[in-house]
C-alpha angles and dihedrals in degrees: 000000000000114000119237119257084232148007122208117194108213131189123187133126087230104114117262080253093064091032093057086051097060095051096040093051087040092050108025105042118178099216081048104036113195131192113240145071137249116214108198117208139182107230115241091208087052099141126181096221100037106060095067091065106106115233117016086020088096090073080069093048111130097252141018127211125216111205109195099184130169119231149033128333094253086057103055088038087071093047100041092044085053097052095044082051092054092044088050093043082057088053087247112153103232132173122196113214116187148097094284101044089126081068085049113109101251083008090287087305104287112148092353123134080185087086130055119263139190104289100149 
C-alpha cells in the first residue's frame, strides 16, 4: 500500500458528507482541475478528551485525510495550504502531516495557536 503525500488530522462536528464537500470543492476545483485523490476516515483514536490537548492532541482529532497528489512539493503544497486555509477560515481545527510541512501555511498547523483547535 502506497502512503499518502500527506495526512491531514480534522475535527468538526460537520458529518464526514459535508466534510468531504469542503475538501472536494477546495482541492479539486472545476475551473482548476487537479490530478489525486482524497480518502476521508473516521479516526479510530478519535478521543473526546484528548483532542483537546495542544499540541499532540490532533492525532485524536475525529477524522484523518489521506491527499494522493501527483506532482512536486512546491505543488501540494498549494493544494493542501489551501485546504487547510479554507478549514481554518471554518473555524475547523485541522493539522497537515506530511515531508513538506515547512511549505505548509503555519507549517501545516503543528504547534501553532495561530489555527483553531478543539475548545467545546
Amino acid at each position: 500500500m502506497t502512503p499518502p503525500d500527506c495526512r491531514i488530522y480534522i475535527d468538526t462536528d460537520l458529518s464526514d458528507n459535508e466534510l468531504l464537500g469542503i475538501i472536494r470543492m477546495v482541492m479539486f476545483a472545476p475551473a482548476d482541475p487537479t490530478d489525486g485523490r482524497v480518502e476521508l476516515f473516521k479516526n479510530e483514536d478519535y478521543h473526546q478528551e484528548r483532542r483537546r490537548q495542544f499540541p499532540q492532541g490532533f492525532i485524536f482529532f475525529r477524522y484523518y485525510a489521506d491527499v494522493f497528489m501527483p506532482g512536486t512539493d512546491a505543488q501540494r503544497a498549494i493544494r493542501i495550504g489551501d485546504l487547510l486555509n479554507e478549514l481554518w477560515a471554518q473555524e475547523i481545527s485541522a493539522v497537515a502531516g506530511c515531508s513538506f510541512e515547512h511549505l505548509l501555511p503555519e507549517h501545516g498547523g503543528f504547534r501553532s495557536e495561530n489555527v483553531p483547535w478543539v475548545r467545546d
